[in-house]
DOPAVEX-187873 format. One line per 4 residues: number of its first residue (from 1); for each residue x, y, z of N, C-alpha, C, CB. Coordinates in steps of 0.001 Angstrom, whole numbers, always signed. Glycine has a CB too. Example, Ala and Ser with C-alpha at 12.3 -4.5 7.8 and 13.67 -1.06 7.14 Angstrom:
1> +13190,-5690,+7800,+12300,-4500,+7800,+13200,-3300,+7800,+11308,-4473,+9046 ~ +12850,-2250,+7080,+13670,-1060,+7140,+12900,+30,+7870,+14084,-598,+5725 $
END
This chain:
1> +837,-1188,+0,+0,+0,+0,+881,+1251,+0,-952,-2,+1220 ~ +383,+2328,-850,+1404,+3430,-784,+763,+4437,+614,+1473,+4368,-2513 ~ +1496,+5107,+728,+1651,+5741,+2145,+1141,+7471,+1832,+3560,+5559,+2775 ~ +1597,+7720,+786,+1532,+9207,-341,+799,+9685,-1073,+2213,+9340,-1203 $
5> -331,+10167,-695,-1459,+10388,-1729,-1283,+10770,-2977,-2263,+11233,-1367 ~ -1409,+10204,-3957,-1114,+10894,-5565,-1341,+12334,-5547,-2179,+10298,-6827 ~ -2503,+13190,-4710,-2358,+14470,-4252,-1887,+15601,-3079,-3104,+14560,-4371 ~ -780,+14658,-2969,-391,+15159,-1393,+761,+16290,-1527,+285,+13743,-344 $
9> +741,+17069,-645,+1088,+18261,-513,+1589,+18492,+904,+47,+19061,-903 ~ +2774,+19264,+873,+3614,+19003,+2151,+4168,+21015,+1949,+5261,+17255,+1918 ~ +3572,+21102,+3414,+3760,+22507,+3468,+4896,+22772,+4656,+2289,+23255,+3758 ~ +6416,+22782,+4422,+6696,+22773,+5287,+7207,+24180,+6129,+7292,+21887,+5091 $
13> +7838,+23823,+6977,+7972,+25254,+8656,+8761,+26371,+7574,+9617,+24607,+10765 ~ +9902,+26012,+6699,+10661,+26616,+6387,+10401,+27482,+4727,+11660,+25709,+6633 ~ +10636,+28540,+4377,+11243,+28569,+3113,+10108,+29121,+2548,+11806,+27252,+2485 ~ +8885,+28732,+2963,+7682,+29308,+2088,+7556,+28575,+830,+7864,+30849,+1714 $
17> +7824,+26890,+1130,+7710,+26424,-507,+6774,+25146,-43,+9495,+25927,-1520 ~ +5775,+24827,-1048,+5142,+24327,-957,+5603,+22730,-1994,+4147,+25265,-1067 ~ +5615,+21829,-1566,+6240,+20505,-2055,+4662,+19719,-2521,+7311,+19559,-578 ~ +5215,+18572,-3829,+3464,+18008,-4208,+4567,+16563,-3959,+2273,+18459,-6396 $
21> +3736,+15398,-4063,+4495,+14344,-3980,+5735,+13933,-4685,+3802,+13595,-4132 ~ +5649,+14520,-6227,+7076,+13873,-6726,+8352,+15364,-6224,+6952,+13487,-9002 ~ +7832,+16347,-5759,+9017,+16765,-5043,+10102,+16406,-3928,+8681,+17513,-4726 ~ +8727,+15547,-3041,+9157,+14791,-1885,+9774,+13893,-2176,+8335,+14360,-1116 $
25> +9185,+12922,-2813,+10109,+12004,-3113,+11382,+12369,-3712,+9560,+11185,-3837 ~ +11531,+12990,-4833,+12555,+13585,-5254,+13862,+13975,-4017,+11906,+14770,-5940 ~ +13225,+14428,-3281,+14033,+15313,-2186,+14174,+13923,-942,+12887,+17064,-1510 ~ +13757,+13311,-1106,+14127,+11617,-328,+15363,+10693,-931,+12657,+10463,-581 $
29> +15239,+10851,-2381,+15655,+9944,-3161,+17181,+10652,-3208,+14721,+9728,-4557 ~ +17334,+12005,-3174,+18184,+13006,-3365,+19662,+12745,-2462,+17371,+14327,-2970 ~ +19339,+11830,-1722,+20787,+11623,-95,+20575,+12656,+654,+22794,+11778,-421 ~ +20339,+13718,+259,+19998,+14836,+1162,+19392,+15046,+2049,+19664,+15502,+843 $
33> +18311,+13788,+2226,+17231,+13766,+3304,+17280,+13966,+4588,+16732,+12808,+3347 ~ +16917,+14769,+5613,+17218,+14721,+7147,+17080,+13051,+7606,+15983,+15800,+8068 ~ +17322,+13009,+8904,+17258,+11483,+9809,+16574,+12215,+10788,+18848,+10544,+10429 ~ +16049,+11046,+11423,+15158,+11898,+13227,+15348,+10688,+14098,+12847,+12384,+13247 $
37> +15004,+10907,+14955,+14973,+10307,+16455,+13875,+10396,+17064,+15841,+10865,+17363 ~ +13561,+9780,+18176,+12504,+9671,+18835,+11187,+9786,+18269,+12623,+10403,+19669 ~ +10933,+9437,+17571,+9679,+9351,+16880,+8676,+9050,+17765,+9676,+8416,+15840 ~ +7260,+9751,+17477,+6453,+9902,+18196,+4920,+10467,+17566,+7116,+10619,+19076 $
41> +4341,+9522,+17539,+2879,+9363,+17040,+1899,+10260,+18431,+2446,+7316,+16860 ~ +1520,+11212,+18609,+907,+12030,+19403,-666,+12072,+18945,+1646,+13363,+19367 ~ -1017,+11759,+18202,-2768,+11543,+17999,-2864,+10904,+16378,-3840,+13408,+18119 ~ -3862,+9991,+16123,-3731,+9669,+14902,-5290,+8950,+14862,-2309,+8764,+14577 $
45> -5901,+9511,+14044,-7657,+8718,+13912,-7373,+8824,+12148,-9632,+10038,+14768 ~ -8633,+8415,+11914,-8878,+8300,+10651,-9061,+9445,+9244,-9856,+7683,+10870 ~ -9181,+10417,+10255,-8592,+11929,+9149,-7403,+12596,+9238,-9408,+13225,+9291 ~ -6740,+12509,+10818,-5530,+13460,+11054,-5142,+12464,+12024,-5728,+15169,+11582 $
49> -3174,+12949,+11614,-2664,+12677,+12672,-1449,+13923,+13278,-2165,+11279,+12382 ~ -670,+13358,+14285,+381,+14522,+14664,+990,+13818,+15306,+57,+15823,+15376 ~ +2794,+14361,+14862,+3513,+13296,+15166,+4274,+14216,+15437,+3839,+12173,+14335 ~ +5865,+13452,+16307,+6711,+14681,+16706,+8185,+13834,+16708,+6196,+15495,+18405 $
53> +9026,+14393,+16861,+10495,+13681,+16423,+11569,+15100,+16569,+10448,+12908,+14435 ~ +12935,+14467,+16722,+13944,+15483,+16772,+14734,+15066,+15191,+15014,+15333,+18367 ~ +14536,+16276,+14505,+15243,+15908,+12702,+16738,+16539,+13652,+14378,+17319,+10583 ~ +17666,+15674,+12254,+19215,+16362,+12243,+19122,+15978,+10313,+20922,+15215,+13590 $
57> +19092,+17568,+10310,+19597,+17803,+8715,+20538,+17583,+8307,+19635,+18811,+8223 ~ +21074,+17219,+6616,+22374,+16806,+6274,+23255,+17943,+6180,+22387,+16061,+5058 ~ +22397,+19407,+5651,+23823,+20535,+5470,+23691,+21207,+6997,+23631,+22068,+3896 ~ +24182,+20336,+7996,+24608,+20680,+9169,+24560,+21875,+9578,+25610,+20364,+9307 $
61> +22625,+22705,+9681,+21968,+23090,+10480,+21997,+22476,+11714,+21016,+23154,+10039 ~ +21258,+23438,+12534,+20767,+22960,+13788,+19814,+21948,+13739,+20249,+23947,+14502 ~ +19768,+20933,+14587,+18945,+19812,+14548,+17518,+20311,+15560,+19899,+18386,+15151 ~ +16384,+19902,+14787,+15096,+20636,+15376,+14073,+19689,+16087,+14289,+21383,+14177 $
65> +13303,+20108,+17064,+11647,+19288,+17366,+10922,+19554,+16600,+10780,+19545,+18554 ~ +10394,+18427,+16052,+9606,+19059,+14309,+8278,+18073,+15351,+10493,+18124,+11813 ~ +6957,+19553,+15138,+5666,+18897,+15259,+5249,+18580,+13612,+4507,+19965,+16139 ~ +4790,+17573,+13272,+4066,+17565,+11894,+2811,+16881,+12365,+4884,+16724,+10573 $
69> +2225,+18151,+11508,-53,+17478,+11067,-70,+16710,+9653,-1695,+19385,+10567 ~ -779,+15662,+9835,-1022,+14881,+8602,-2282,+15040,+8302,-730,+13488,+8659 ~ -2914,+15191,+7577,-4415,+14657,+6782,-4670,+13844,+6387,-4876,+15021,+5911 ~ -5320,+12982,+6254,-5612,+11386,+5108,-6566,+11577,+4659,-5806,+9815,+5620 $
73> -6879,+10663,+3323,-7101,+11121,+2812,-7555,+9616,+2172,-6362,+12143,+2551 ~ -8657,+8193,+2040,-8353,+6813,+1192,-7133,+6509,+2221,-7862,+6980,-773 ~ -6763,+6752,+3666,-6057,+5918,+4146,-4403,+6168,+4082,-6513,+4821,+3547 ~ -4153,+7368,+3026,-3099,+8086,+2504,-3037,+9175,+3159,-3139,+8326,+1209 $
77> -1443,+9910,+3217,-1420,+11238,+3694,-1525,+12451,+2536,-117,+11351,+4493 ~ -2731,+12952,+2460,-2555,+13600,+1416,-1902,+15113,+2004,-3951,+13607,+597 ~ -2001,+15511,+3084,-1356,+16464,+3213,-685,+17042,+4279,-1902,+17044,+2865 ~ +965,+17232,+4831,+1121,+17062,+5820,+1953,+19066,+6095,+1941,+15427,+5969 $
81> +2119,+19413,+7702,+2766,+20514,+8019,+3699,+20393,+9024,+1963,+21411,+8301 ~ +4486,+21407,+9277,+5146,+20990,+10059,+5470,+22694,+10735,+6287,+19945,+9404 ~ +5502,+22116,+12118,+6099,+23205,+12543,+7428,+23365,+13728,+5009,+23820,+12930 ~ +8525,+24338,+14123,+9990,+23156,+14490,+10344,+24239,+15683,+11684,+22841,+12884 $
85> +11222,+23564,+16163,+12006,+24659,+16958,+13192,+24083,+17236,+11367,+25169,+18280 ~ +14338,+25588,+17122,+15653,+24807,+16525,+16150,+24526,+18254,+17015,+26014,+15240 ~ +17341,+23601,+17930,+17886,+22574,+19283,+19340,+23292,+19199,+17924,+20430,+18999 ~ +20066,+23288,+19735,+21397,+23919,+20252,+22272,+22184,+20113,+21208,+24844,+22290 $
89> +23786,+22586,+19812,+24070,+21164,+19239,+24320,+20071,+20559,+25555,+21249,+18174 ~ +24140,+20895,+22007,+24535,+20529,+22973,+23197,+19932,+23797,+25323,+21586,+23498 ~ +21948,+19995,+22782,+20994,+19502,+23833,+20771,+18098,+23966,+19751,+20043,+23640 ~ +20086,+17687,+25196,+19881,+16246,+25630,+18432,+16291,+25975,+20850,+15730,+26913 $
93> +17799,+15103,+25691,+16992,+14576,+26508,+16501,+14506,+27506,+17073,+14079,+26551 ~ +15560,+15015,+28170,+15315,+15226,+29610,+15333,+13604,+29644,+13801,+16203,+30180 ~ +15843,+13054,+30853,+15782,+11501,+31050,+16944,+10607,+30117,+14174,+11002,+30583 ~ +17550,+11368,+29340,+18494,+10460,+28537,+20529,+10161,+29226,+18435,+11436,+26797 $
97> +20380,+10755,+30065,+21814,+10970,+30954,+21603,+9626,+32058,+21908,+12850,+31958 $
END
């Protein structure tokens, strides 16, 4: 099952650019892609979900708490947002020491 709505649209925190699916992918497929941690499913029903995670980007920005909203859409995300706040390169985990 694909995961990506053939009309999905990804509005993200930064840049003011609006991404449709073959951008995303594009920008996955690219090596360039951020990695995250702690992943975290925070509400998820059958129209929306919201999820939360710490990204570390590849051109070695600051690594962020990214909230993202999903929409579905047939079971697909047709459209997701995100919103971040940047991390200092020295932060930890409350509980991770």
């Amino acid at each position: 099952m694909k995961i990506i709505h053939d009309d999905f649209v990804f509005n993200p925190h930064v840049g003011g650019h609006t991404m449709s699916k073959s951008d995303m992918m594009g920008f996955i497929n690219s090596g360039s892609s951020p990695t995250s941690e702690h992943n975290r499913i925070l509400f998820e029903n059958d129209e929306v979900g919201v999820a939360h995670s710490i990204v570390h980007f590849a051109n070695d920005s600051d690594s962020e708490a990214v909230m993202a909203f999903m929409r579905f859409k047939d079971g697909q995300i047709i459209l997701m947002e995100t919103g971040a706040t940047p991390l200092s390169e020295d932060y930890k985990l409350v509980g991770s020491e």
